[in-house]
C-alpha positions in Angstrom: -55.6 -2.4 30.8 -55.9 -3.3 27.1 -58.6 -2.7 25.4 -59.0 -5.2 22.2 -61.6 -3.1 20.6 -59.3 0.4 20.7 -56.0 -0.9 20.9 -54.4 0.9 23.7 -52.2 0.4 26.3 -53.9 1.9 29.7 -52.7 5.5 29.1 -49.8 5.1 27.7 -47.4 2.0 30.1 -46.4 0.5 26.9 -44.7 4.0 25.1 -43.7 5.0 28.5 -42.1 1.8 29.2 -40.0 2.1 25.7 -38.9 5.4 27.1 -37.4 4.3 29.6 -35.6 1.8 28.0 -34.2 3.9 25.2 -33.1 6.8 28.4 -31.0 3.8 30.0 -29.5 2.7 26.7 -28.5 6.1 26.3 -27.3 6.5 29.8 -25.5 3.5 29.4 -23.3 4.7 26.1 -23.0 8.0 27.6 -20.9 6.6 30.5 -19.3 4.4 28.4 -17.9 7.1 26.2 -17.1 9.5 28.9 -15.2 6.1 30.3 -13.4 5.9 27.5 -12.4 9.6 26.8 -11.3 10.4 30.6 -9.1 7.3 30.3 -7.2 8.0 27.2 -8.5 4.8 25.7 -11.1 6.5 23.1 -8.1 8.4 21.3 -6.6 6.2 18.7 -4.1 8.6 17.2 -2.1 8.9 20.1 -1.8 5.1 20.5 -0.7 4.7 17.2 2.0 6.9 17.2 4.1 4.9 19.6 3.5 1.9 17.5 5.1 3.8 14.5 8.3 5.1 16.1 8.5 1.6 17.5 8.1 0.1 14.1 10.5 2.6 12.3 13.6 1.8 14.9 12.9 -2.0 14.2 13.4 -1.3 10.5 16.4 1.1 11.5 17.7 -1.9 13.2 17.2 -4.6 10.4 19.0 -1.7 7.9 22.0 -1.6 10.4 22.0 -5.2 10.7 22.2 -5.2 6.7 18.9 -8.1 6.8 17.0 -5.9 4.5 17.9 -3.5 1.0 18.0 0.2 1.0 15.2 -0.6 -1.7 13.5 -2.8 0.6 14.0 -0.3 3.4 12.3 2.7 2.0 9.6 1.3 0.4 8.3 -0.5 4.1 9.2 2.8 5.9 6.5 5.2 3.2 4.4 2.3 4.2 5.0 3.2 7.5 4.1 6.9 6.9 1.7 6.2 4.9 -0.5 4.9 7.9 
């Protein structure tokens, strides 16, 4: 039990107790990672590669169509690179 005049805890339940806690968060964001990394979902340079090649035929397209400069056309596609 607590005792006012010492200020403890009755050997220790209250540090103990924060233990505990702190080994489920970790638990907890360990699985989550591991989740995310076995699925494929944790790596973001592979999903934005897709998004890249997709947005570079869609300028490709708006060149052919004639909607957009050559000017125009290189400076969104070193955007493009760029990220």
């Amino acid at each position: 039990m607590y005792d006012m005049m010492n200020g403890n805890w009755g050997s220790g339940m209250f540090v103990s107790g924060l233990i505990w806690i702190l080994f489920l968060v970790l638990l907890i964001v360990l699985i989550i990672f591991l989740v995310n990394k076995l699925s494929g979902t944790g790596n973001s340079s592979s999903s934005t590669a897709p998004l890249r090649d997709e947005s570079l035929n869609i300028l490709k397209e708006r060149f052919a169509r004639g909607e957009i400069s050559e000017e125009e056309y290189d400076r969104i596609k070193q955007k493009l690179k760029e990220k």
